[in-house]
C-alpha positions as CSV (number, residue, x, y, z in Angstrom):
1,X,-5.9,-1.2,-48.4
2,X,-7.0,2.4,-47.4
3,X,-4.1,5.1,-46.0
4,X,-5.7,8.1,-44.8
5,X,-4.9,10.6,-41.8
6,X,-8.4,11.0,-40.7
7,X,-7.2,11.4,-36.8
8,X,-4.4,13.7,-36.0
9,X,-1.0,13.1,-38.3
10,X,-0.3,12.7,-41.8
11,X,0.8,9.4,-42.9
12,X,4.5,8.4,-43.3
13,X,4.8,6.8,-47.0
14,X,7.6,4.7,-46.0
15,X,6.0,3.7,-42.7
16,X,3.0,2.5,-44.0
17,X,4.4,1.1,-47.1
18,X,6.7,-1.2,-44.7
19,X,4.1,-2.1,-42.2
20,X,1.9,-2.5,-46.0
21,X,5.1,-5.2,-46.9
22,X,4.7,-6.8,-43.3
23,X,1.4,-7.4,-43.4
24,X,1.6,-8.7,-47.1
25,X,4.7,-10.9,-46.8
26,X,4.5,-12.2,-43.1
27,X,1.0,-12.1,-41.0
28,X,0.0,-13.2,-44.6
29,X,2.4,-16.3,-45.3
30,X,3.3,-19.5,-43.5
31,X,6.1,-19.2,-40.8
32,X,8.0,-22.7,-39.8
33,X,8.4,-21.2,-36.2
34,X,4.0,-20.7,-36.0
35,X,3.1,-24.3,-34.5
36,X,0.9,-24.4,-37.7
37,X,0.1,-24.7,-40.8
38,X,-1.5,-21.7,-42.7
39,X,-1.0,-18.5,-42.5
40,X,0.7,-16.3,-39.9
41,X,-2.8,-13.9,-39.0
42,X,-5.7,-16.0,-41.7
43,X,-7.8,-12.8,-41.7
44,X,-5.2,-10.2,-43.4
45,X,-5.4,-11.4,-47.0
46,X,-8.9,-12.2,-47.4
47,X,-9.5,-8.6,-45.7
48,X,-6.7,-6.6,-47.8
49,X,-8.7,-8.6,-51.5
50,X,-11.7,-7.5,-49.8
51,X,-11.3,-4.1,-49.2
52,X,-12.0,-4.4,-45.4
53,X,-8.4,-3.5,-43.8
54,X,-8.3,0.4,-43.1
55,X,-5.1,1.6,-42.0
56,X,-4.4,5.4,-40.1
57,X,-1.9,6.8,-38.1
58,X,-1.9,8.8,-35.0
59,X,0.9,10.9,-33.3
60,X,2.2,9.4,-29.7
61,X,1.6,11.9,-26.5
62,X,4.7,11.2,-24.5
63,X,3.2,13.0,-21.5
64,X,-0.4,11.0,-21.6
65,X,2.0,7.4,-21.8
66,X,0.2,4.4,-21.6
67,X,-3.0,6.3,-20.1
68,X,-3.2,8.4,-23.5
69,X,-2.5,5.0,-25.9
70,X,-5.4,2.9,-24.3
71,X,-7.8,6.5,-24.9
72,X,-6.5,6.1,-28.7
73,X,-7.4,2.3,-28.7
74,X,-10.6,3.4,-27.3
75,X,-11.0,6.2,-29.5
76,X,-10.9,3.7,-32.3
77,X,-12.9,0.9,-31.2
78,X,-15.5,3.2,-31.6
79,X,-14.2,4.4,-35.2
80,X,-14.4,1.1,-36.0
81,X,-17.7,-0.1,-34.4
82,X,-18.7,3.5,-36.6
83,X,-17.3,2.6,-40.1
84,X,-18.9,1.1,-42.9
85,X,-17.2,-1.3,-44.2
86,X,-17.7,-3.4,-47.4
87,X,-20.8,-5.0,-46.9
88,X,-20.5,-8.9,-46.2
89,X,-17.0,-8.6,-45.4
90,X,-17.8,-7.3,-41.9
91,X,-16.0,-10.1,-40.4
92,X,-12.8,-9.6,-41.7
93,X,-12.6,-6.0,-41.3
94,X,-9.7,-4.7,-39.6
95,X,-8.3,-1.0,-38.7
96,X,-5.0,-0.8,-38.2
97,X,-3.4,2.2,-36.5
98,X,0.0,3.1,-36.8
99,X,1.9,5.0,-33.5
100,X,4.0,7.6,-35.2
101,X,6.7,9.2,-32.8
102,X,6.9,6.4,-30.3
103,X,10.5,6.2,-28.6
104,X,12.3,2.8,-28.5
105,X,12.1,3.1,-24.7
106,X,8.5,3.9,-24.9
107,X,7.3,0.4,-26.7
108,X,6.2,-1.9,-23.8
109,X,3.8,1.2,-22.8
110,X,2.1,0.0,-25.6
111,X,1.8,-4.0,-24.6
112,X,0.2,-1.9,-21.0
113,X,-2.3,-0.1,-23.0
114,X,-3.5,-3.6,-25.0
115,X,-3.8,-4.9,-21.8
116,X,-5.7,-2.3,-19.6
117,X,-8.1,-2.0,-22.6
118,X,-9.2,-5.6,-23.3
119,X,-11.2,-6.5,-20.9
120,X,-13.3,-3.5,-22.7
121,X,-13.1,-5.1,-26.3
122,X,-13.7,-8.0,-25.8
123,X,-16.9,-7.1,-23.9
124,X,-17.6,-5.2,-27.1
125,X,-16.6,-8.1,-29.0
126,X,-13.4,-6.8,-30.4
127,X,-10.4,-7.6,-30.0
128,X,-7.2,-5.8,-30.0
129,X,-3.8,-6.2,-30.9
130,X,-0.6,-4.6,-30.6
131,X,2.7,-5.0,-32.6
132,X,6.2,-3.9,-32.2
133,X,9.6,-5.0,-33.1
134,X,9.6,-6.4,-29.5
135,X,6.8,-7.3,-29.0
136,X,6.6,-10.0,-26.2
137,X,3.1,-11.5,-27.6
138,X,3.5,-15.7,-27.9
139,X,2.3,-17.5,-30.6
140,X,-0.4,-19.6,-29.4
141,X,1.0,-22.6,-30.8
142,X,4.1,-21.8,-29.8
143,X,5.2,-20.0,-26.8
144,X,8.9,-19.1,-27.9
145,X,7.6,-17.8,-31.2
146,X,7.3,-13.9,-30.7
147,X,4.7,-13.5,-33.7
148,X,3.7,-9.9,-33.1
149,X,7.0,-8.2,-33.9
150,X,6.1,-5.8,-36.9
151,X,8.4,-3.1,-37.8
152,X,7.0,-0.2,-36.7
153,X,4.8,-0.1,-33.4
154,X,1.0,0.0,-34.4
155,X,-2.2,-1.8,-33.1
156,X,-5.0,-3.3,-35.0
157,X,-9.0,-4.0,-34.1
158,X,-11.6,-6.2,-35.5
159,X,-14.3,-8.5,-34.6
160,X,-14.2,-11.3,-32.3
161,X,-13.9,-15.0,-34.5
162,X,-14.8,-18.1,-34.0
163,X,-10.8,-19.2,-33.4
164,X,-10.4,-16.8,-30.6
165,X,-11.3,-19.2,-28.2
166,X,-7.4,-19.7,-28.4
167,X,-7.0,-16.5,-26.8
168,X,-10.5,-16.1,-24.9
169,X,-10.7,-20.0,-23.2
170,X,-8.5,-19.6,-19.9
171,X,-10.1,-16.4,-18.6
172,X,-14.4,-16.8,-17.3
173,X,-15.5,-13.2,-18.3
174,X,-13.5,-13.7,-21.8
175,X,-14.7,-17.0,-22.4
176,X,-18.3,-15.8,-21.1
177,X,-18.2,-13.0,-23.7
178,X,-16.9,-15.6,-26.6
179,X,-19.6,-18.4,-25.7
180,X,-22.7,-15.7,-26.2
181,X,-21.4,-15.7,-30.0
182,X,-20.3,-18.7,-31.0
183,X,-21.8,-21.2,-28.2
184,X,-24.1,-22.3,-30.8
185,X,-21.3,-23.8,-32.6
186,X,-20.2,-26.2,-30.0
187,X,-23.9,-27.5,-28.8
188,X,-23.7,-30.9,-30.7
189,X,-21.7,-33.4,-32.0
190,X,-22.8,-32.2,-35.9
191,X,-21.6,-29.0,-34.9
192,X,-18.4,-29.9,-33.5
193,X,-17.1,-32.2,-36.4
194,X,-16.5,-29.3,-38.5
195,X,-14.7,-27.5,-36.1
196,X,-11.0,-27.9,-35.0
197,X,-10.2,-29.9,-32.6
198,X,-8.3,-27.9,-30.6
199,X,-10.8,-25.4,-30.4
200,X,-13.1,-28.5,-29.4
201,X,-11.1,-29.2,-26.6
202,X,-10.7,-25.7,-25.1
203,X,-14.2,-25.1,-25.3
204,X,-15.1,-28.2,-23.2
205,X,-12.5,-27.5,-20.8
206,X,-13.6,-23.9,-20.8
207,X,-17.3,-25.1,-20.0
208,X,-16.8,-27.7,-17.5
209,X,-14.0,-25.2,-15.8
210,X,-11.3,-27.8,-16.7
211,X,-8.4,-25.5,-18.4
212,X,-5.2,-27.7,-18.9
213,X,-2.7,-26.6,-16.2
214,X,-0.1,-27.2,-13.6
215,X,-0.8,-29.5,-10.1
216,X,-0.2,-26.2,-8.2
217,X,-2.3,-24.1,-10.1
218,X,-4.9,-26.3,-9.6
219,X,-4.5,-26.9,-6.4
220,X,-4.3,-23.2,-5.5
221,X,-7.4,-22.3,-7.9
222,X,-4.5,-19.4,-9.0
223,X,-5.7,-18.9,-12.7
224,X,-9.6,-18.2,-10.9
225,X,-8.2,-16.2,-8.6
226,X,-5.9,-13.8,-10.9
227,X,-8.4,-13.5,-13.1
228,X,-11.4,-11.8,-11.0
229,X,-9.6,-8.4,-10.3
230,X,-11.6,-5.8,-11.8
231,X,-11.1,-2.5,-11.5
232,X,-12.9,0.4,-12.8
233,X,-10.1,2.8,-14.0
234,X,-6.5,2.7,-15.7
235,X,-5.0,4.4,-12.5
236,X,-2.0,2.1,-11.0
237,X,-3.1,3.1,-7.7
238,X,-6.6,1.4,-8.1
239,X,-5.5,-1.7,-8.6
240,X,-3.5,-1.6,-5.8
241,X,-6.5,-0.7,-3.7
242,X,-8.7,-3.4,-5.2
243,X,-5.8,-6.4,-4.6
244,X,-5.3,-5.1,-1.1
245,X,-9.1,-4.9,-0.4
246,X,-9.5,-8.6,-2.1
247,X,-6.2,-9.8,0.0
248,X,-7.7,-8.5,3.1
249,X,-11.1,-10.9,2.3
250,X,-8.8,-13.6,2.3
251,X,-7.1,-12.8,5.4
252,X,-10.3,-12.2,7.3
253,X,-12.1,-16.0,6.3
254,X,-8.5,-17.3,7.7
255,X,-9.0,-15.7,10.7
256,X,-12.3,-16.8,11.0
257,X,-11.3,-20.2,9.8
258,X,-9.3,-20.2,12.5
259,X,-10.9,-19.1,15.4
260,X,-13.9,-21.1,14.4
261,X,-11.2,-24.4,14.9
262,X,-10.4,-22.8,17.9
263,X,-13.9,-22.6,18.9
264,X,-14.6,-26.1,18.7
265,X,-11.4,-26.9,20.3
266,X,-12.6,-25.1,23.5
267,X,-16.1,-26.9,23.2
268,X,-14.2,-30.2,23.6
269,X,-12.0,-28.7,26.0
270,X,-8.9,-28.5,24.4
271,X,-6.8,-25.2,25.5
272,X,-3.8,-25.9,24.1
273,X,-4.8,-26.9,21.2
274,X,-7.4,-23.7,20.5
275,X,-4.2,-21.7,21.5
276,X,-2.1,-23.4,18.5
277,X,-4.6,-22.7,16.4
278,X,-5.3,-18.8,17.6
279,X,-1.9,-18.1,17.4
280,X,-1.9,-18.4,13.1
281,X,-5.2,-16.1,13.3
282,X,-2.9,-13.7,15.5
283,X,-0.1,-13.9,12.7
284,X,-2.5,-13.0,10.0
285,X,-4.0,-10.3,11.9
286,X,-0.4,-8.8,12.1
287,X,-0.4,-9.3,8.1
288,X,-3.8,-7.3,8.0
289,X,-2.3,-4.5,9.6
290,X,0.5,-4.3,7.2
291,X,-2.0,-3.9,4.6
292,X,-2.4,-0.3,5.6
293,X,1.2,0.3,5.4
294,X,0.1,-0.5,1.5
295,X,-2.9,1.3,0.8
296,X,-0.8,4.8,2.7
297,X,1.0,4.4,-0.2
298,X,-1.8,6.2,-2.4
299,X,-1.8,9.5,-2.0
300,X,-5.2,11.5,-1.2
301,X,-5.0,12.5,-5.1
302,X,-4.6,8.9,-6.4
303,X,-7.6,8.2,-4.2
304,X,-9.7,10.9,-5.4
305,X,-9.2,9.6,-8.4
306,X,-11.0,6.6,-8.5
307,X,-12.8,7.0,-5.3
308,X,-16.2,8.0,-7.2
309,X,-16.2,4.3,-8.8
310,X,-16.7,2.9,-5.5
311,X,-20.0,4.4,-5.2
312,X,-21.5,3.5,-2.2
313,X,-18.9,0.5,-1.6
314,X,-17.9,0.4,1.9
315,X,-16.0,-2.1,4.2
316,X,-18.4,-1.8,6.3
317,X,-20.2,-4.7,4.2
318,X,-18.0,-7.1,4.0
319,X,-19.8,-10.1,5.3
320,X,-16.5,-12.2,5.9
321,X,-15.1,-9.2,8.3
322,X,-18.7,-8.9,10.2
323,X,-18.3,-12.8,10.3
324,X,-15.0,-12.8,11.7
325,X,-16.2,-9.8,14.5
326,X,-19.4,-12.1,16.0
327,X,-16.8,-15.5,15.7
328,X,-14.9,-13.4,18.6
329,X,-18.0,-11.9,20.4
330,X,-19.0,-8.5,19.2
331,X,-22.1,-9.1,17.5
332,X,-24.9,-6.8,15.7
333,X,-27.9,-7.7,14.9
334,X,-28.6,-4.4,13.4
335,X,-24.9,-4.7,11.1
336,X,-26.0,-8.5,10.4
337,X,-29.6,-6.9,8.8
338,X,-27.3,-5.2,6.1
339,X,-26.9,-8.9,5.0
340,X,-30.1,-9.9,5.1
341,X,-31.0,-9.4,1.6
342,X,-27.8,-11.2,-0.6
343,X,-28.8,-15.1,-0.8
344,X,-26.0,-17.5,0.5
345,X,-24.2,-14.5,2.6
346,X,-27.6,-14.0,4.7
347,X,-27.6,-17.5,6.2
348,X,-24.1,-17.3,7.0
349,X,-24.1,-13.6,8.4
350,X,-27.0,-14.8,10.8
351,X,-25.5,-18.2,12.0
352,X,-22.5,-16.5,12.7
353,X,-24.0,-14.6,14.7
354,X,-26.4,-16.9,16.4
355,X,-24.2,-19.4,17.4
356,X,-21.6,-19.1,20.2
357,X,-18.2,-17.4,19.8
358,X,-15.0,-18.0,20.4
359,X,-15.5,-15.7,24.2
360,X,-18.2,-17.4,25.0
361,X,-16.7,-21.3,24.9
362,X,-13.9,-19.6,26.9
363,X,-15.9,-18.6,29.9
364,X,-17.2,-21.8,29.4
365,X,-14.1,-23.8,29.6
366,X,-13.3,-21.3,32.6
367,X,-17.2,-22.3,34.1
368,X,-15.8,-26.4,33.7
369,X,-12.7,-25.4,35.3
370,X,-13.6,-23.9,38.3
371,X,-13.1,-20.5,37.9
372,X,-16.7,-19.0,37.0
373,X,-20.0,-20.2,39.7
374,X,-21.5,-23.3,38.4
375,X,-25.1,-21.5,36.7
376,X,-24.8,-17.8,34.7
377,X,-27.5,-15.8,35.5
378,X,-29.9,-15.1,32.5
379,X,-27.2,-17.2,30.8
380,X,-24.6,-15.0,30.8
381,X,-21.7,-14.7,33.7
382,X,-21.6,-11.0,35.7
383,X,-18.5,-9.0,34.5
384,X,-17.4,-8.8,37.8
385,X,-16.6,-13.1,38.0
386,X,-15.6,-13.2,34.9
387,X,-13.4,-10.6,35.5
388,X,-11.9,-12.6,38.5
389,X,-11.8,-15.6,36.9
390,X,-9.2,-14.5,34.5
391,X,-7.2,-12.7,37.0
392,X,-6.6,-16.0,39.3
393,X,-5.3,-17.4,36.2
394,X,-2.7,-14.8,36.4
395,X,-2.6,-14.9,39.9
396,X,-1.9,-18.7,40.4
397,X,-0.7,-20.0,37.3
398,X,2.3,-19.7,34.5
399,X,3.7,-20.8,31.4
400,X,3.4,-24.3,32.6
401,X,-0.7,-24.0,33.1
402,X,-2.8,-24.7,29.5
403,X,-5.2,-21.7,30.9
404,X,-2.3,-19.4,31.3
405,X,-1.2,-20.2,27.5
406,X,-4.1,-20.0,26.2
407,X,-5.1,-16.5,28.0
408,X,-2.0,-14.9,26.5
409,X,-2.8,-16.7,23.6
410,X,-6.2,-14.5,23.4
411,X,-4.4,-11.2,24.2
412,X,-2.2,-11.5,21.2
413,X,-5.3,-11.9,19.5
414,X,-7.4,-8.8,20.7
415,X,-4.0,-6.7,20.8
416,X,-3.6,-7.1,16.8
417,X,-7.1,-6.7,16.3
418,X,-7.0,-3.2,17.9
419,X,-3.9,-2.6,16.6
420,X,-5.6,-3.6,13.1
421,X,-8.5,-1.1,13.8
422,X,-5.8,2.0,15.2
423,X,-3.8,1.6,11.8
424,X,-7.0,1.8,10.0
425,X,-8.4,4.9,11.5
426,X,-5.0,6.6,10.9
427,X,-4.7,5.4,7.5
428,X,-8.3,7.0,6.9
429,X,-7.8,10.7,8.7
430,X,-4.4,10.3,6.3
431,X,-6.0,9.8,3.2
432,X,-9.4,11.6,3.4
433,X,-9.3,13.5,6.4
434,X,-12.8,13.9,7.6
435,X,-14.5,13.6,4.8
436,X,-18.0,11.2,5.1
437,X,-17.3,7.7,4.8
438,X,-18.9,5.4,2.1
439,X,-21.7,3.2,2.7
440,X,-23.3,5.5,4.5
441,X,-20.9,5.5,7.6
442,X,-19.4,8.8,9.3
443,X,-16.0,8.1,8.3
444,X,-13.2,9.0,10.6
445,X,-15.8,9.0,13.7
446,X,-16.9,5.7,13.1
447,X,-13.9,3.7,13.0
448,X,-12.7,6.2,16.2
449,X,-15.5,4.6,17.8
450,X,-15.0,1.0,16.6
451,X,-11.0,1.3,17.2
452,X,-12.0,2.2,21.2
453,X,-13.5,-1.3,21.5
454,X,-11.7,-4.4,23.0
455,X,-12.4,-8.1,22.3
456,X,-12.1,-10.3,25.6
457,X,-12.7,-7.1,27.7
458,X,-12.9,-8.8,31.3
459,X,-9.2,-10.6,29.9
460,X,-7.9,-6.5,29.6
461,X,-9.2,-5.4,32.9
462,X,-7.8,-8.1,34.6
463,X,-4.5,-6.0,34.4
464,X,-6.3,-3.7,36.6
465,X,-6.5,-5.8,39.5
466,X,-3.7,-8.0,39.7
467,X,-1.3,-7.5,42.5
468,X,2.2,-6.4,43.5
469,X,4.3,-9.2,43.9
470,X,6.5,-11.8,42.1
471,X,5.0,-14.4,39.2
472,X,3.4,-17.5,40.8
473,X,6.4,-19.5,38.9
C-alpha cells in the first residue's frame, strides 16, 4: 500500500495507519452482520498483496462544501483513470483518498458529493465510495448493516466489477452502463452457471424491467420515474427547475387526459358529465400555476447558473403542452411543424390538432340544443351566434340547467389557464427580465402575447351583453 501527498496535504501517520488497520482488519474479514459469507469489501486484500491500492489525502474546503468534495472525487477519477498501475492487476486497483480537516457536522456533505458524482463514474465505469464513522451506506445483504463506517471520512475509486450489478440493477442508465461490460456474461445458460445466483436473478429482472418491489411501486412505475431526473449541474436550484419542469409534463397530459374525456362526453351529449370531468383539469390547472410560485424561488443568479445547459431547450416544445392548447381550440399548424420531425410525438402533435376540440363539441352540443342555426357556414358558426348562444344560457337558465353547469364549468377552466399564462410571464420578467427567450422565442413579448389570449372567447364576451336584471332562478 502506497502513502503519498501527491495532491494538496501531507499525510497524517496515525490517520492513515488507522484507516491502513481498517481496511486490513474489517473491509478485509468476514463480518456476522454482512448477509454473507466472505469478506467485508473481496477486492481490498487481493489489491493491498498486489500492490494496486494507492492511498492520498487531501485537505477539506469548508467554503466549497459538498460542491468542492464532488470536484475532488472528480479530480481523482481522472488520477486514477491516469495512473499506472501494476500491470494485470488493473481490476483490483483502488485509490483511496483520505478527507483531512473534515468537521463532524460536515460528514453527510460527503454522502451528497458520492451521490451528485455517480451518475458520472459509473458512465466512466468507476465507481465511487464514501466512508465515515456514520456513514448511512446499507449493506446490500443487509439493509440494517451500516458497512461503510470507517474511522476517518475518506472515499475510494476503482473499476466497475462483475458483482456490481448489486448496486447497478434497480436504476436503467446504471444497469445500461453495467450490461455493455459484463452482458456477455449473462447471454447463455453456460455462462450463467458460474455465476451467482443472485446476480442471475437481478440481471434478468434488470433486462425484462422486472426489479423486485412493492404493489405500489409498481403500480405507480415510482422507481422509473425517480430515476430519470437528470440534470446537468451540482446546483440545488437545477434540480429544482428540472422536477418542476418534469411535474409540469405530468400535469399537462392530465389535463389533456381530461379534457379529451370531456370531449367525448360532449360528442355523446353528456354535459354534466364533461363538467365532472373538466372540473379535475381545472384543479390541476390551479396546481400548474403554483408551480411558479416554485421556480420564483431561484433567484436570477441560481438561474444564470445553469441556464447555458439548457441550450436551446424551450417550453415552447413541449408536445404534451401544444397537445393540451389544440384539445381546447387554439391550434397551430405552424407550432405543430416544430414536431414534425421527432417519431411517435409527430403523429400525436398532428391528430391533436386535426381532430375536434373540446370548443368545438361544445358549440356542437349548443347546435343539438337549440341555441346555434341548424347548418355553420363554411363549417364553422359566426362569432356573433355563438356569442348569443351562450348568453341565453345565462339569460334563461341556472344552477339547475346541465348547460348552465357546464358553461361555468368551462370558465373555471379558461380562467386558470390565463391565470396559468399571467403567472408565467411574471415569473419570467422576474427572473430574466427581458432577456431573449430560448428556443428561439422573444422571451417576455412572447408569453405577453400568449398570456392576452382567451380559450372559449364567445363564453368571455358574453359578460358583455348580458342584461341588468335579477338571475332567471
Amino acid at each position: 500500500m502506497i502513502h503519498d501527498s501527491d495532491h494538496d496535504a501531507a499525510p497524517d501517520i496515525d490517520d492513515l495507519r488507522e484507516i491502513q488497520d481498517w481496511l486490513a482488519e474489517f473491509l478485509s474479514a468476514p463480518h456476522r452482520d454482512l448477509g454473507r459469507e466472505g469478506d467485508v469489501c473481496p477486492f481490498v486484500a487481493p489489491a493491498i498483496r498486489a500492490g494496486s491500492l494507492h492511498m492520498e489525502t487531501i485537505t477539506y474546503d469548508a467554503d466549497a462544501g459538498w460542491f468542492g468534495l464532488a470536484e475532488s472525487m472528480r479530480h481523482q477519477m481522472d488520477s486514477y483513470a491516469g495512473r499506472a498501475w501494476p500491470e494485470g492487476k488493473e481490476s483490483i486497483a483502488a485509490l483511496v483518498t483520505c478527507v483531512r480537516g473534515i468537521p463532524e457536522h460536515h460528514w453527510p456533505l460527503l454522502d451528497e458529493a458520492q451521490r451528485r458524482v455517480k451518475v458520472e463514474a459509473v458512465r466512466r465505469g468507476f465507481m465511487v465510495g464514501q466512508f465515515h464513522p456514520r456513514c448511512p451506506e446499507p449493506s446490500t445483504w443487509n439493509p440494517s448493516f451500516p458497512v461503510s463506517r470507517a474511522p476517518r471520512p475518506l472515499f475510494a475509486i476503482r473499476q466497475m466489477a462483475l458483482h456490481d450489478i448489486l448496486f447497478l440493477h434497480s436504476n436503467p442508465d446504471f444497469f445500461a452502463q453495467y450490461e455493455s461490460r459484463f452482458g456477455d456474461r449473462y447471454k447463455d445458460a453456460r455462462s450463467r452457471a458460474h455465476l451467482p445466483r443472485r446476480f442471475v436473478e437481478l440481471h434478468s429482472s434488470a433486462t425484462q424491467k422486472r426489479n423486485p418491489t412493492t404493489e405500489y411501486i409498481e403500480y405507480q412505475s415510482i422507481d422509473i420515474l425517480l430515476s430519470l431526473q437528470r440534470p446537468h449541474t451540482d446546483h440545488v436550484a437545477e434540480m429544482t427547475f428540472y422536477l418542476s419542469g418534469q411535474a409540469k409534463e405530468l400535469l399537462f397530459k392530465m389535463v389533456y387526459e381530461e379534457v379529451a374525456a370531456a370531449r367525448l362526453s360532449l360528442v355523446t351529449d353528456r354535459a354534466d358529465e364533461a363538467a365532472w370531468g373538466l372540473r379535475r383539469a381545472a384543479i390541476a390547472l390551479e396546481v400548474l400555476a403554483k408551480m411558479w410560485d416554485i421556480l420564483a424561488a431561484i433567484s436570477p443568479a441560481e438561474f444564470n447558473s445553469f441556464r447555458e445547459e439548457l441550450g436551446e431547450a424551450s417550453g415552447i416544445d413541449s408536445y404534451m403542452y401544444r397537445m393540451m392548447e389544440f384539445s381546447l381550440g387554439r391550434k397551430s399548424e405552424s407550432l405543430a411543424r416544430r414536431h414534425a420531425g421527432v417519431p411517435g410525438v409527430a403523429e400525436d402533435v398532428f391528430r391533436a390538432l386535426h381532430q375536434s376540440s373540446l370548443y368545438d363539441e361544445a358549440l356542437g352540443l349548443l347546435n343539438r340544443r337549440g341555441l346555434l342555426p341548424e347548418t355553420p357556414r363554411d363549417g364553422v358558426w359566426a362569432t356573433d351566434a355563438r356569442l348569443r348562444a351562450w348568453a341565453r344560457i345565462y339569460e334563461e337558465s341556472g344552477p339547475s340547467s346541465d348547460l348552465f353547469r357546464f358553461s361555468e364549468t368551462l370558465m373555471d377552466l379558461a380562467q386558470a389557464f390565463s391565470r396559468w399564462r399571467a403567472l408565467h410571464l411574471l415569473l419570467v420578467e422576474r427572473t430574466i427580465g427581458n432577456k431573449a427567450g430560448t428556443g428561439g422565442t422573444t422571451g417576455v413579448e412572447w408569453l405577453r402575447r400568449s398570456a392576452d389570449h382567451r380559450f372559449f372567447p364567445e363564453l368571455w364576451e358574453a359578460r358583455s351583453v348580458l342584461s341588468p336584471g335579477v338571475p332567471p332562478w
